[in-house]
C-alpha positions, 0 to 999 in steps of 0.5 A: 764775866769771868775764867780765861779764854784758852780757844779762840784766840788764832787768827781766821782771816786776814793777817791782823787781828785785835784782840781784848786784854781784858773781859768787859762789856763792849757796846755797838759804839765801840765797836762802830769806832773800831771798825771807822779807825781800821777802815782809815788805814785799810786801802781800798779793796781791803776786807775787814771781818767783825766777828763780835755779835751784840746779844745784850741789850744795855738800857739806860736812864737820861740823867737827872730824871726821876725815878719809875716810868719804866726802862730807859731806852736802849742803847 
């Protein structure tokens, strides 16, 4: 991934926002973390918006196994 982002990065709902320092693949557990940490400090009735859509399959191989018999299960 590479270039610098110069749109995007205004707030569209809600007062606070995360935002990424860095461009990097980001995974489903990731994200998961990121939405239970917020949700610990978000009171009842609070709302929190996930705009990150993951369209990415990342597959991977168990360690120690042997080489062929197809692609890794997805992650």
């Amino acid at each position: 991934m590479k270039g610098i982002s110069y749109r995007g990065y205004r707030i569209c709902f809600g007062r606070y926002a995360l935002q990424a320092l860095e461009p990097a693949w980001i995974t489903s557990r990731q994200i998961e973390a990121g939405r239970h940490a917020m949700t610990r400090n978000v009171r009842r009735g609070g709302k929190i918006w996930v705009r990150i859509f993951l369209n990415k399959p990342v597959t991977v191989r168990p360690t120690e196994t042997c080489m062929g018999s197809g692609k890794g299960s997805p992650e």
